[in-house]
PDB file of N, H, CA, C and O in Angstrom:
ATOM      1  N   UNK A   1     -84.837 -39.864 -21.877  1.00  0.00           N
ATOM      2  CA  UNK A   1     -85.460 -40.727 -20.890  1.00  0.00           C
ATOM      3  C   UNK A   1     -86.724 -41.305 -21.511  1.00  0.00           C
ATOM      4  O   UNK A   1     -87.576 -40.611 -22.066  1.00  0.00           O
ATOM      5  N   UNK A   2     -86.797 -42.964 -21.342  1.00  0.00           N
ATOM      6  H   UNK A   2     -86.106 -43.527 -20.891  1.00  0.00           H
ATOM      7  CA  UNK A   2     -88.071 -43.525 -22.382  1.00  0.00           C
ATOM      8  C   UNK A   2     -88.768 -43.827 -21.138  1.00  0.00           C
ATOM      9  O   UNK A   2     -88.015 -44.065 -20.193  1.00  0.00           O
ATOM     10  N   UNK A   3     -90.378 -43.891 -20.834  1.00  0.00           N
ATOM     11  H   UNK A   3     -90.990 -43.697 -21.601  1.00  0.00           H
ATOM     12  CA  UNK A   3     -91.128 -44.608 -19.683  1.00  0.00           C
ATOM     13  C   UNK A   3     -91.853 -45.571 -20.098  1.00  0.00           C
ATOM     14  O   UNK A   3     -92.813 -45.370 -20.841  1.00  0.00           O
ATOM     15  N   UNK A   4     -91.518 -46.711 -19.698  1.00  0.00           N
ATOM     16  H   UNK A   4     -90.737 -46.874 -19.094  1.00  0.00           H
ATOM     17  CA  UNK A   4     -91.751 -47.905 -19.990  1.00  0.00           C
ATOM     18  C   UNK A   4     -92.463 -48.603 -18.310  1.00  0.00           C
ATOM     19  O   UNK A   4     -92.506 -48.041 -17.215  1.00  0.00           O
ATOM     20  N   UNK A   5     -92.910 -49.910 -18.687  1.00  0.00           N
ATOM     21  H   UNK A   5     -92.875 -50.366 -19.576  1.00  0.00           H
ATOM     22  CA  UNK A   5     -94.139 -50.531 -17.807  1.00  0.00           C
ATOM     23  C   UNK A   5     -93.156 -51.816 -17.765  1.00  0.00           C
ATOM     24  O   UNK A   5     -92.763 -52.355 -18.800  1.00  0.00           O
ATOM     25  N   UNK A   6     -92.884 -52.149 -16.785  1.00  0.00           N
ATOM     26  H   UNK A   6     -93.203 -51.711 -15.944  1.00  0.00           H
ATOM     27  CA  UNK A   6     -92.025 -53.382 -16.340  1.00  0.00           C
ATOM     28  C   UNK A   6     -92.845 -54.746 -15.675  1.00  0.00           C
ATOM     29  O   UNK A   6     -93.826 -54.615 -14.943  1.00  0.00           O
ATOM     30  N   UNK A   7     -92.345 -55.883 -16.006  1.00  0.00           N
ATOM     31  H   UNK A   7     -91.548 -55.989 -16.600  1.00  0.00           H
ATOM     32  CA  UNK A   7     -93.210 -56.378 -15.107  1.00  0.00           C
ATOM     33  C   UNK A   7     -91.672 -57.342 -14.758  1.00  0.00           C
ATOM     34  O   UNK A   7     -91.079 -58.037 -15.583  1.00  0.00           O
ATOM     35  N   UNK A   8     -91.259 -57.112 -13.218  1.00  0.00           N
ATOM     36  H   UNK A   8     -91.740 -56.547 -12.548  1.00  0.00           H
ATOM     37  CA  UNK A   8     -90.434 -57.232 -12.439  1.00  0.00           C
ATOM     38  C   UNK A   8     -90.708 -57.797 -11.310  1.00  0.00           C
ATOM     39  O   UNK A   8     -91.470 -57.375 -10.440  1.00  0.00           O
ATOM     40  N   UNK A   9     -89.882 -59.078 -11.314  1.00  0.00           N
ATOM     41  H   UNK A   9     -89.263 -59.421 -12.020  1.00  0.00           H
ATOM     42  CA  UNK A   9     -89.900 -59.750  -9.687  1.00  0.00           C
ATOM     43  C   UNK A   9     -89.807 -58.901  -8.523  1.00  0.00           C
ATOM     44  O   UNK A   9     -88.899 -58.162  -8.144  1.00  0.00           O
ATOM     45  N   UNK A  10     -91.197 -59.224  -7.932  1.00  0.00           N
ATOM     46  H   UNK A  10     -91.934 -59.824  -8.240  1.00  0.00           H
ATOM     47  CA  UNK A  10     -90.726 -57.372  -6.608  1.00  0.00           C
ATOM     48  C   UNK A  10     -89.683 -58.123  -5.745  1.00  0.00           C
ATOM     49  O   UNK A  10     -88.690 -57.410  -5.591  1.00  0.00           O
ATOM     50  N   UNK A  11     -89.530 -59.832  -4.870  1.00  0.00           N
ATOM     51  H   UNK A  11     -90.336 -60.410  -4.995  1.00  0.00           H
ATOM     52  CA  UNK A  11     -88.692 -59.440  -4.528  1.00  0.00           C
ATOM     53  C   UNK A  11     -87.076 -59.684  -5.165  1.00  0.00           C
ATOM     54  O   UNK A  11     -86.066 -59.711  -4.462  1.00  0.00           O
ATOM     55  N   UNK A  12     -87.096 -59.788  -6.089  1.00  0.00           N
ATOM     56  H   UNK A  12     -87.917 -59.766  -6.660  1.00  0.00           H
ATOM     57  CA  UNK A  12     -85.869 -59.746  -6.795  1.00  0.00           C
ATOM     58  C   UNK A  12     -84.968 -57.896  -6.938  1.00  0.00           C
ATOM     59  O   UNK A  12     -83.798 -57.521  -6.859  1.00  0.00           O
ATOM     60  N   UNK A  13     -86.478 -57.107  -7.206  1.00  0.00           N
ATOM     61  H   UNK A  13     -87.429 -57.412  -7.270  1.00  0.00           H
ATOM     62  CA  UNK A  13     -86.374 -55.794  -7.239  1.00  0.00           C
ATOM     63  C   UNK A  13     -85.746 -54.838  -6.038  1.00  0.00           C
ATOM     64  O   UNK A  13     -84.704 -54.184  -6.075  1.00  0.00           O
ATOM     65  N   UNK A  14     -86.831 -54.981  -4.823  1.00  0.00           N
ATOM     66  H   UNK A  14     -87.677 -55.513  -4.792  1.00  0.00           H
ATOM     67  CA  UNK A  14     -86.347 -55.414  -3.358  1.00  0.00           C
ATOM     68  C   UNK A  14     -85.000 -55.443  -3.134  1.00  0.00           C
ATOM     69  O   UNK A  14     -84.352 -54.424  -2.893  1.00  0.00           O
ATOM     70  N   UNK A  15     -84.533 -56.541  -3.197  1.00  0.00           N
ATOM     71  H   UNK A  15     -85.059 -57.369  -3.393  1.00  0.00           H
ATOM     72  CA  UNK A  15     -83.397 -57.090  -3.103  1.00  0.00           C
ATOM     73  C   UNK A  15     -82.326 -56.354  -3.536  1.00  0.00           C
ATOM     74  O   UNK A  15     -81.405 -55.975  -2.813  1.00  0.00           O
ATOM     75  N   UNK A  16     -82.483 -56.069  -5.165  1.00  0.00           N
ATOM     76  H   UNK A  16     -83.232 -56.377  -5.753  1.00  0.00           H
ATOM     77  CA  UNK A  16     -81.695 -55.387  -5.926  1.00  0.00           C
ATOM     78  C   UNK A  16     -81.084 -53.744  -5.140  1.00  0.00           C
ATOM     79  O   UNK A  16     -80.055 -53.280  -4.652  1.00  0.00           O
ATOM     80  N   UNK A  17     -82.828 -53.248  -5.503  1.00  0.00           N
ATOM     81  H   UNK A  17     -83.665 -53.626  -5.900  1.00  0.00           H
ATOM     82  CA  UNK A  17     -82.785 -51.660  -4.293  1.00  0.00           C
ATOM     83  C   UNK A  17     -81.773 -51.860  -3.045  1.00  0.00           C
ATOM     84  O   UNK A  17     -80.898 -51.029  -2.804  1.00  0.00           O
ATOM     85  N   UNK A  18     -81.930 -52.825  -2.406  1.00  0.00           N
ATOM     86  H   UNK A  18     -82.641 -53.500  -2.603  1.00  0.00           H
ATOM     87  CA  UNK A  18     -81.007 -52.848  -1.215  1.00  0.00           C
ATOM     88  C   UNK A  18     -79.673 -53.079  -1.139  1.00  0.00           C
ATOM     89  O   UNK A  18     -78.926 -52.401  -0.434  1.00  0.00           O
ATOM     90  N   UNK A  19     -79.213 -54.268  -2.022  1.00  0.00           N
ATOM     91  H   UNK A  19     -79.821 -54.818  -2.594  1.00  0.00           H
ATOM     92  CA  UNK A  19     -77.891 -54.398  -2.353  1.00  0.00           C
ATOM     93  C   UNK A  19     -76.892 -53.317  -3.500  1.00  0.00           C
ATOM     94  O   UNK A  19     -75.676 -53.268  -3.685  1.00  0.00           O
ATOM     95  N   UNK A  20     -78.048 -52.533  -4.119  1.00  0.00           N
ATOM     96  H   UNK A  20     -79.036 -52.573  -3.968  1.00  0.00           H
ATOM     97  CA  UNK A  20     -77.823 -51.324  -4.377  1.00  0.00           C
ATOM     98  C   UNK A  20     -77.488 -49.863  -4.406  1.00  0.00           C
ATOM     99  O   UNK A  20     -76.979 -48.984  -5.100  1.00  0.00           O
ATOM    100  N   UNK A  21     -78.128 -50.134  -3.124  1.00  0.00           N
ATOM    101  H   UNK A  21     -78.542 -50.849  -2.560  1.00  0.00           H
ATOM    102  CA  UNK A  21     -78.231 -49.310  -2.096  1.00  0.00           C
ATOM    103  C   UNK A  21     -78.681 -47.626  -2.966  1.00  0.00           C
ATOM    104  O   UNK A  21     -78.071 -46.562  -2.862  1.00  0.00           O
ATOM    105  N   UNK A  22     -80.043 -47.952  -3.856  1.00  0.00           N
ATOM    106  H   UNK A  22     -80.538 -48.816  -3.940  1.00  0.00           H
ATOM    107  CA  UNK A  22     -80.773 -46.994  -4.652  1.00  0.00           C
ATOM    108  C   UNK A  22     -81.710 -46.640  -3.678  1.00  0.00           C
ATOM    109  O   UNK A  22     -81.999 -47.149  -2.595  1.00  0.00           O
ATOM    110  N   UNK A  23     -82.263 -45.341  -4.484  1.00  0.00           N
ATOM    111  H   UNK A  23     -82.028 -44.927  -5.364  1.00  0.00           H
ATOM    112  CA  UNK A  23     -83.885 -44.985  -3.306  1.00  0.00           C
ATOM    113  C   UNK A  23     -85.032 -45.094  -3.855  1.00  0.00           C
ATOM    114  O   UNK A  23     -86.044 -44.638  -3.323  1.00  0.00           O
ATOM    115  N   UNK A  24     -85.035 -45.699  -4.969  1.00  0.00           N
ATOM    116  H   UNK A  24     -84.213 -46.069  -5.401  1.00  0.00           H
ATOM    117  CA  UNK A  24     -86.239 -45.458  -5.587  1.00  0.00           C
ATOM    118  C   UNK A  24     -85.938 -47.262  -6.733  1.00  0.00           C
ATOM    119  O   UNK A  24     -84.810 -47.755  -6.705  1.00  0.00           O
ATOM    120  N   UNK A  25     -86.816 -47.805  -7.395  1.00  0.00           N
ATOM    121  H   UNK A  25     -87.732 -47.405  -7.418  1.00  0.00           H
ATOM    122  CA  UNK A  25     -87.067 -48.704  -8.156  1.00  0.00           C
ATOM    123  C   UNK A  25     -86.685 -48.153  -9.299  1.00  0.00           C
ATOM    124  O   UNK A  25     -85.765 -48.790  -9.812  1.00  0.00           O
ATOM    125  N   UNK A  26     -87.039 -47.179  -9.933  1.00  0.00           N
ATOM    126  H   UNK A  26     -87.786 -46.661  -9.516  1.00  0.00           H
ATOM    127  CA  UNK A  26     -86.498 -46.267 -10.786  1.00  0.00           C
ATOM    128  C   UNK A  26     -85.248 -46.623 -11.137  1.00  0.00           C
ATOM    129  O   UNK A  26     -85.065 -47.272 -12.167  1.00  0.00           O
ATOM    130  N   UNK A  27     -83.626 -46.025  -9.861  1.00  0.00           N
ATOM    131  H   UNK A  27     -83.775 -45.497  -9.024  1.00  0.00           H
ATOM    132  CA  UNK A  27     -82.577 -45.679 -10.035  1.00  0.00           C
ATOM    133  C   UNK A  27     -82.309 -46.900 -10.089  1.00  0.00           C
ATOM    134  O   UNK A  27     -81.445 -47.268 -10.884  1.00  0.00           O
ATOM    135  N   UNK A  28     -83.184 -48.131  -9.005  1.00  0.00           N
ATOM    136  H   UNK A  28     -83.886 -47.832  -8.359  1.00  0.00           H
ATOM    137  CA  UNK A  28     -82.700 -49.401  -9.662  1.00  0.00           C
ATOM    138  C   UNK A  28     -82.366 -50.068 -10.843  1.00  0.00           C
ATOM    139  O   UNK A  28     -81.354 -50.537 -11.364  1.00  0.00           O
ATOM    140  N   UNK A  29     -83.353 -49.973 -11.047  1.00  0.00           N
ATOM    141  H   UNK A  29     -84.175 -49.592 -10.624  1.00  0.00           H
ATOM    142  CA  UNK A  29     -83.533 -50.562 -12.477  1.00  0.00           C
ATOM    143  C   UNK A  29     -82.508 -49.802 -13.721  1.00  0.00           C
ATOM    144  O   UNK A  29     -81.995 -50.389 -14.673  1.00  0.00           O
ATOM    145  N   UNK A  30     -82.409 -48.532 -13.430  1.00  0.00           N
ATOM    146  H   UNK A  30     -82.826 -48.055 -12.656  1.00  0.00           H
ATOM    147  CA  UNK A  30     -81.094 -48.145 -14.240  1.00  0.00           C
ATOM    148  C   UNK A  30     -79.907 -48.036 -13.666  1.00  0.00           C
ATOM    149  O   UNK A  30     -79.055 -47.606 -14.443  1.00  0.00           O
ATOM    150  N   UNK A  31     -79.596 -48.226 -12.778  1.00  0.00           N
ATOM    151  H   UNK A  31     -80.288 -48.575 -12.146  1.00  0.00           H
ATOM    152  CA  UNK A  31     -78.370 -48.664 -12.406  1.00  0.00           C
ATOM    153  C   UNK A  31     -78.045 -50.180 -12.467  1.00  0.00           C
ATOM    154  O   UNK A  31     -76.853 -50.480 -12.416  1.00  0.00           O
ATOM    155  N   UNK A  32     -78.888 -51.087 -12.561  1.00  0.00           N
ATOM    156  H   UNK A  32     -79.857 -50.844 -12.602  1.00  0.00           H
ATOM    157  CA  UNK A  32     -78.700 -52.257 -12.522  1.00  0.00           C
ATOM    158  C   UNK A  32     -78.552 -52.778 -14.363  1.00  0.00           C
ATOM    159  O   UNK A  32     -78.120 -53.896 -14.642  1.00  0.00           O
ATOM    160  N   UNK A  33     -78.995 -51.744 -15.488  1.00  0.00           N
ATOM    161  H   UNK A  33     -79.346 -50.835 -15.262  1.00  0.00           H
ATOM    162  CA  UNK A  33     -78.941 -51.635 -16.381  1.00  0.00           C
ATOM    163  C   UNK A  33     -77.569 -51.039 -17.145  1.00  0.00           C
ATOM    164  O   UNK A  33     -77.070 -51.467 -18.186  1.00  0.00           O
ATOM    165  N   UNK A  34     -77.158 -50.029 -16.392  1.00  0.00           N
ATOM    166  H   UNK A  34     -77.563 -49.681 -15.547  1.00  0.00           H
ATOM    167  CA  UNK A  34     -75.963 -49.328 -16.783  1.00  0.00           C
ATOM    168  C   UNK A  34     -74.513 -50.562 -16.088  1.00  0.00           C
ATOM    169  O   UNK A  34     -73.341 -50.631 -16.456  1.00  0.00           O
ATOM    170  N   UNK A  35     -75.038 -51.136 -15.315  1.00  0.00           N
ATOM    171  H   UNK A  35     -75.991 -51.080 -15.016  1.00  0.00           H
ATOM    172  CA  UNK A  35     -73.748 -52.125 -15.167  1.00  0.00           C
ATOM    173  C   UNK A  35     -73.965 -53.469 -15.586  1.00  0.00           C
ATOM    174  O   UNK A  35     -72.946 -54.118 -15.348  1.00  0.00           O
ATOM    175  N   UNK A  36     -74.887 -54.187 -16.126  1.00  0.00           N
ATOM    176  H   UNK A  36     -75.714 -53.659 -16.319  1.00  0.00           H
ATOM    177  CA  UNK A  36     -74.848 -55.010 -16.537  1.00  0.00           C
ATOM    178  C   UNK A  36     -74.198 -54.585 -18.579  1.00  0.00           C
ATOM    179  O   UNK A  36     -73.532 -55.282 -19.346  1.00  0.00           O
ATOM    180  N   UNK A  37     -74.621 -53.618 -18.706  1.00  0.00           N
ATOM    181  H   UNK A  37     -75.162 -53.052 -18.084  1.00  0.00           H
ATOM    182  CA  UNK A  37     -73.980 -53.105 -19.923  1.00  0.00           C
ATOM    183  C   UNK A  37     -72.303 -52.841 -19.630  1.00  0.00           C
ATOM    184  O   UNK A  37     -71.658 -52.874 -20.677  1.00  0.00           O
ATOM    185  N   UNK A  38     -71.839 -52.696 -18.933  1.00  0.00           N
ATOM    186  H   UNK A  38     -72.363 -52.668 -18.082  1.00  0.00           H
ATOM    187  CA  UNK A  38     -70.487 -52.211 -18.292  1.00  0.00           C
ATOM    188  C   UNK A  38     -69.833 -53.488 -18.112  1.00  0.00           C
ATOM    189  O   UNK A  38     -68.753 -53.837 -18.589  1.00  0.00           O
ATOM    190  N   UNK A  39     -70.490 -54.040 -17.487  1.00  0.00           N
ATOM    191  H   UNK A  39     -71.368 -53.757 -17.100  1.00  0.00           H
ATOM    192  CA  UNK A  39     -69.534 -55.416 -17.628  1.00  0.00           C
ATOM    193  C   UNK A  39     -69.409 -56.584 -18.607  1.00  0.00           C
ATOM    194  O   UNK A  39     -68.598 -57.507 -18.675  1.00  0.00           O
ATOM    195  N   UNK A  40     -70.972 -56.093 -19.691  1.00  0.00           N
ATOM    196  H   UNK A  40     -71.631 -55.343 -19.637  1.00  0.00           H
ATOM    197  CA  UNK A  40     -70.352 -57.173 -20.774  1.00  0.00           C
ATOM    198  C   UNK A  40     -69.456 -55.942 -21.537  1.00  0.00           C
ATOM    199  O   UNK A  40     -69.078 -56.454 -22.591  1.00  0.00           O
ATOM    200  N   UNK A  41     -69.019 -54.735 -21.479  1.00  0.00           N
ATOM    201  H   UNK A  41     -69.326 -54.319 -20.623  1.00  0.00           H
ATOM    202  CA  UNK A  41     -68.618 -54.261 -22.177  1.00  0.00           C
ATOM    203  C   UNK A  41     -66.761 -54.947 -21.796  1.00  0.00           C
ATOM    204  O   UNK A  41     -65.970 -55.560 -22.512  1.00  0.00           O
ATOM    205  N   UNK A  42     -66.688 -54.534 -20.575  1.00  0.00           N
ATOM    206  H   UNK A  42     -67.332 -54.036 -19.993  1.00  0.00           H
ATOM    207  CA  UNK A  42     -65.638 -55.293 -19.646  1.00  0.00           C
ATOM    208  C   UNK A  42     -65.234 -56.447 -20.330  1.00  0.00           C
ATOM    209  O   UNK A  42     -64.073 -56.518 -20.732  1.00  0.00           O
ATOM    210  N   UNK A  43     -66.200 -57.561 -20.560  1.00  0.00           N
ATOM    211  H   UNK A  43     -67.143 -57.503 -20.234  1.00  0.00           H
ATOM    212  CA  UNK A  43     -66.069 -58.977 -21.034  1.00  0.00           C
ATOM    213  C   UNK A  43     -65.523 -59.010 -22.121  1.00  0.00           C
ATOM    214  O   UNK A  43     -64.608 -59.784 -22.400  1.00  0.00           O
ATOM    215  N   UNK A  44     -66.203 -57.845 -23.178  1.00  0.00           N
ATOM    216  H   UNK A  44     -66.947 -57.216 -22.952  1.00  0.00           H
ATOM    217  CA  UNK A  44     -65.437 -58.036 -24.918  1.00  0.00           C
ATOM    218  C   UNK A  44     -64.448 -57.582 -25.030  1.00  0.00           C
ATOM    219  O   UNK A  44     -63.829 -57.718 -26.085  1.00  0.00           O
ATOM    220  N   UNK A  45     -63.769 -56.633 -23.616  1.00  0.00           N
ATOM    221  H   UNK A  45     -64.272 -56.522 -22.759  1.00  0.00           H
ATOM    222  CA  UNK A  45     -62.378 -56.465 -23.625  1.00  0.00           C
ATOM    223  C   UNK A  45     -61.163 -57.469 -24.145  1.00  0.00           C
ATOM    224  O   UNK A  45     -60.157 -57.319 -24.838  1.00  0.00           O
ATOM    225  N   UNK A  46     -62.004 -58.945 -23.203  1.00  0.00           N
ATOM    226  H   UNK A  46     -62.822 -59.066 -22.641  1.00  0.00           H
ATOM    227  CA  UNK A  46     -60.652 -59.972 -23.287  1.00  0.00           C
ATOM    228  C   UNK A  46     -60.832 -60.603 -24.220  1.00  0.00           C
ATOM    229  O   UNK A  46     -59.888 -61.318 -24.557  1.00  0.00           O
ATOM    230  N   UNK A  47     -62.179 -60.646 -25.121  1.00  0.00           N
ATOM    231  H   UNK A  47     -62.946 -60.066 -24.848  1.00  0.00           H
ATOM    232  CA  UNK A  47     -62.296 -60.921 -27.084  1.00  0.00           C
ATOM    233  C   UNK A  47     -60.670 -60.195 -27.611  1.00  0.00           C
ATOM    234  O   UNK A  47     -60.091 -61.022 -28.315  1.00  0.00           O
ATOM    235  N   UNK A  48     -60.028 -59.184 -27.476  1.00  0.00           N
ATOM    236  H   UNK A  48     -60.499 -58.512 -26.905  1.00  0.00           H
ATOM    237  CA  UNK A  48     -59.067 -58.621 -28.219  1.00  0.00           C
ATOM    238  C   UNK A  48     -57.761 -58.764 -27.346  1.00  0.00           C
ATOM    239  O   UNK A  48     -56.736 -58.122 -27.574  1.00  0.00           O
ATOM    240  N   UNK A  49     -57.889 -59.566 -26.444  1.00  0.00           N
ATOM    241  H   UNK A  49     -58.721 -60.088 -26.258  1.00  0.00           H
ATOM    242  CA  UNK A  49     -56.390 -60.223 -26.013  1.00  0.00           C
ATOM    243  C   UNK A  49     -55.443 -60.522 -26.935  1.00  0.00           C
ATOM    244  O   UNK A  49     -55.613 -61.505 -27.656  1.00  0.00           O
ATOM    245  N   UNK A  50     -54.343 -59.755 -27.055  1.00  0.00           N
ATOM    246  H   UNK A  50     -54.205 -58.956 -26.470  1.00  0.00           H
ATOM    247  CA  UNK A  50     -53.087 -60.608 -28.150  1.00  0.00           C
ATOM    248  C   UNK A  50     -53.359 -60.015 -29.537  1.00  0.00           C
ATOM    249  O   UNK A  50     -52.662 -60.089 -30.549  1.00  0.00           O
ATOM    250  N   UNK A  51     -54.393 -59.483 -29.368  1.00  0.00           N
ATOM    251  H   UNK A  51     -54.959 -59.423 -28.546  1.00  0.00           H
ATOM    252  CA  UNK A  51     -54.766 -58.412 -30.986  1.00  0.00           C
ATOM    253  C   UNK A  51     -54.060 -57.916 -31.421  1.00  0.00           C
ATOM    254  O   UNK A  51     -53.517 -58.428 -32.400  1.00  0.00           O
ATOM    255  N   UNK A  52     -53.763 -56.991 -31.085  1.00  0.00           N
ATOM    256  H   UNK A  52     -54.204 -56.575 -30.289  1.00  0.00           H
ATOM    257  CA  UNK A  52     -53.046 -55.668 -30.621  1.00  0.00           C
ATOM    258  C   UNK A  52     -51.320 -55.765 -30.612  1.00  0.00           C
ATOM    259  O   UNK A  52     -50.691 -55.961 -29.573  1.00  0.00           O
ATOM    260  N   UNK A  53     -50.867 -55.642 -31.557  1.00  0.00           N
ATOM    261  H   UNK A  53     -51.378 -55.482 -32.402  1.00  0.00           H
ATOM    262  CA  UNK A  53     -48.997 -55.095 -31.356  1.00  0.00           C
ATOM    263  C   UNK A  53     -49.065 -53.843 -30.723  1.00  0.00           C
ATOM    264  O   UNK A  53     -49.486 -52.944 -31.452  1.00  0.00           O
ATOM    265  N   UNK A  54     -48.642 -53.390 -29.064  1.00  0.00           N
ATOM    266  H   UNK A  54     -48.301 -54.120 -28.472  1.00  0.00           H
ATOM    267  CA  UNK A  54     -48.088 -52.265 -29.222  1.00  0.00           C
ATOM    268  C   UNK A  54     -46.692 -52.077 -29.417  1.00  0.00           C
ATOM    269  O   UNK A  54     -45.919 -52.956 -29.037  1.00  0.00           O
ATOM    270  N   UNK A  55     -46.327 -51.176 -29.890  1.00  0.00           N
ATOM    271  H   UNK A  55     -46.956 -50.462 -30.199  1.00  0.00           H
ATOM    272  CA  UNK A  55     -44.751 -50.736 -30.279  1.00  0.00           C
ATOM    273  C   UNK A  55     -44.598 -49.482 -29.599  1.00  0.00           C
ATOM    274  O   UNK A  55     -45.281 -48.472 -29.767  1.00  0.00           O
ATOM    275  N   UNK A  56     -43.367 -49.694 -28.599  1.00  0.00           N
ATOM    276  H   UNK A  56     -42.812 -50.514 -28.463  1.00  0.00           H
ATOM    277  CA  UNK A  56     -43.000 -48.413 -27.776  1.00  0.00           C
ATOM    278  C   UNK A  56     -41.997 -48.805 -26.823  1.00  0.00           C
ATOM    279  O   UNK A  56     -41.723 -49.951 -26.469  1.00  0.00           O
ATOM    280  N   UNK A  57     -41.383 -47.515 -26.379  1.00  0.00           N
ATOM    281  H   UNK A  57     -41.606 -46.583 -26.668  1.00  0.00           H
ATOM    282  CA  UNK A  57     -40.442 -48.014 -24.909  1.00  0.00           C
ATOM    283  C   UNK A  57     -41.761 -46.851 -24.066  1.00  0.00           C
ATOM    284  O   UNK A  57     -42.096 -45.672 -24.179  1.00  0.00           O
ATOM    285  N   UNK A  58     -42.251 -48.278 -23.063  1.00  0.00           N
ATOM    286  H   UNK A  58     -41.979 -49.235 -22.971  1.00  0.00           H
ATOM    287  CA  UNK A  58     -42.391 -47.483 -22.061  1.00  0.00           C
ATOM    288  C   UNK A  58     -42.000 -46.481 -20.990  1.00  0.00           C
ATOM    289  O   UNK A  58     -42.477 -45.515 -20.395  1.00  0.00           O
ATOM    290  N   UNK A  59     -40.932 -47.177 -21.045  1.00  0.00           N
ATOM    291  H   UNK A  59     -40.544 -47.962 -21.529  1.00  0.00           H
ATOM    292  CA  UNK A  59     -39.882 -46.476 -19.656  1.00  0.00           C
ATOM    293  C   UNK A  59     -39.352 -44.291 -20.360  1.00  0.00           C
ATOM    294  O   UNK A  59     -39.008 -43.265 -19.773  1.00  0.00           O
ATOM    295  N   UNK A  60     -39.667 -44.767 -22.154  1.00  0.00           N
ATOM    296  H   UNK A  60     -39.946 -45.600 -22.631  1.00  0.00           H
ATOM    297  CA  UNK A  60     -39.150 -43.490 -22.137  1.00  0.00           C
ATOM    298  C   UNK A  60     -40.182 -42.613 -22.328  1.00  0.00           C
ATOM    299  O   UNK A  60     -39.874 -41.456 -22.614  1.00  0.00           O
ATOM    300  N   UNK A  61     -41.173 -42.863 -22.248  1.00  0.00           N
ATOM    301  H   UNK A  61     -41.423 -43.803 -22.016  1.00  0.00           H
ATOM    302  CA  UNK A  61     -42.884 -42.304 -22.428  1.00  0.00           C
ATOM    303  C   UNK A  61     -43.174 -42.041 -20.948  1.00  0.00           C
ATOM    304  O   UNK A  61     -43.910 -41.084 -20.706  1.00  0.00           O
ATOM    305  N   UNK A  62     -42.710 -42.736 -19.958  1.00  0.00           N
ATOM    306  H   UNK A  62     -42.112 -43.513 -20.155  1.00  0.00           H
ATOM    307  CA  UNK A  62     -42.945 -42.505 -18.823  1.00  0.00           C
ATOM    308  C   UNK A  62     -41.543 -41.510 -17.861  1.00  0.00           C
ATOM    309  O   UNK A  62     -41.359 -41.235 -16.676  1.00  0.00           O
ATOM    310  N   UNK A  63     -41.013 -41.311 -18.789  1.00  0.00           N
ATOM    311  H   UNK A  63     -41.163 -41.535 -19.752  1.00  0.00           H
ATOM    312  CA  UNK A  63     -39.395 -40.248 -18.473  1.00  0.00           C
ATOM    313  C   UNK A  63     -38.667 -41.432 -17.371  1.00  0.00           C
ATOM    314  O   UNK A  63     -38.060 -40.985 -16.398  1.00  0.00           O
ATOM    315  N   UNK A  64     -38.748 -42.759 -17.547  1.00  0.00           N
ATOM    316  H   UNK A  64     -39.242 -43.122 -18.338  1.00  0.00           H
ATOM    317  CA  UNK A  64     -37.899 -43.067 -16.842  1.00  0.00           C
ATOM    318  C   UNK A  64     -36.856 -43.251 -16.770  1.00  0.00           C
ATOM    319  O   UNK A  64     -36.440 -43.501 -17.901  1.00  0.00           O
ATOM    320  N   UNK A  65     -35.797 -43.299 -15.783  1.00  0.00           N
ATOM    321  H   UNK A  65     -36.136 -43.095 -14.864  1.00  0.00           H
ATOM    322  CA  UNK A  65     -33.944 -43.209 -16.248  1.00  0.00           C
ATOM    323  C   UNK A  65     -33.760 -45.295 -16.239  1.00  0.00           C
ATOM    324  O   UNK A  65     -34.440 -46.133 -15.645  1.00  0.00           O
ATOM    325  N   UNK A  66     -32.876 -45.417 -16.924  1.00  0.00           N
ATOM    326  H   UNK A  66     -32.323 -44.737 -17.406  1.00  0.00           H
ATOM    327  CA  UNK A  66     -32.986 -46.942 -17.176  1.00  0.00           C
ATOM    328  C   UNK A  66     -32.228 -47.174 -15.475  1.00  0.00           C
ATOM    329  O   UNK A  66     -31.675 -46.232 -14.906  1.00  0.00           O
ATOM    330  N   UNK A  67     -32.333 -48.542 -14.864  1.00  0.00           N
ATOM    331  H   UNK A  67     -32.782 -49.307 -15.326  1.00  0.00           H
ATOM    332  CA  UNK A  67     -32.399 -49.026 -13.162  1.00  0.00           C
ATOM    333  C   UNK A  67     -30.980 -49.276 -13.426  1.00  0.00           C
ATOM    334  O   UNK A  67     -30.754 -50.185 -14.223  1.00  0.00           O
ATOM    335  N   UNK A  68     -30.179 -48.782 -13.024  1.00  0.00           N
ATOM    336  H   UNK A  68     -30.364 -48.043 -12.376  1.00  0.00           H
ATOM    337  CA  UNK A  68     -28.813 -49.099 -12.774  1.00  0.00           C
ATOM    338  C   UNK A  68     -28.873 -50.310 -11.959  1.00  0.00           C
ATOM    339  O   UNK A  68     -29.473 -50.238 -10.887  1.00  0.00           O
ATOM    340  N   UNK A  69     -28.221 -51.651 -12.393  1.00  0.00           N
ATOM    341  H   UNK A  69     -27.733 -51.709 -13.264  1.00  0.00           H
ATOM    342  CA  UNK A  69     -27.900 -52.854 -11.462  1.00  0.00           C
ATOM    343  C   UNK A  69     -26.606 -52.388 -10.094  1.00  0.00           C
ATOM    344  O   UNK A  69     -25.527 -51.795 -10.087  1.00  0.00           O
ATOM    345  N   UNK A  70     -27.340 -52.948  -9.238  1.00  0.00           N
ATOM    346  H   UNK A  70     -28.216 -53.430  -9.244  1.00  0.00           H
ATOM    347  CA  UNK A  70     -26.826 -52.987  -8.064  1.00  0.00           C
ATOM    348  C   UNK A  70     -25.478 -53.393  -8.043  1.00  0.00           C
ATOM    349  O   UNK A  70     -25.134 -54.291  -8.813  1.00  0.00           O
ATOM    350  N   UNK A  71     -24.528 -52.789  -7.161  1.00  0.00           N
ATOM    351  H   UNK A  71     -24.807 -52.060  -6.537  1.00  0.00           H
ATOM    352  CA  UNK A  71     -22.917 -53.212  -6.827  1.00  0.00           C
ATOM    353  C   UNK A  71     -23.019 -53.892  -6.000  1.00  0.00           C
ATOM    354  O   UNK A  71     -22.020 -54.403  -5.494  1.00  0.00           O
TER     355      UNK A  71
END
């Protein structure tokens, strides 16, 4: 844990706390930190769209019996 001196829009902060629904400025500010990291992490997910060959049968990784077509 580092303690650092912020200088923060109170009511932006405010705001945050409430739509947050934190109890303290504190948990704000790191919770509003831990998801803004989370979602660009989210974002560089779709950087590696189409990357990736996987090779597998799902259906037999998942024990499934192949769907018999309907009579």
């Amino acid at each position: 844990m580092k303690r650092t001196t912020l200088m923060v829009d109170t009511a932006v902060l405010e705001e945050a706390t409430r739509v947050l629904g934190t109890r303290t400025h504190t948990a704000t500010v790191d919770l509003a930190l831990r998801e803004a990291v989370r979602m660009r992490w989210i974002q560089g997910l779709a950087d590696h769209a189409g990357r990736v060959e996987w090779i597998g049968d799902l259906s037999e990784m998942r024990g499934d019996s192949p769907r018999q077509p309907e009579r």
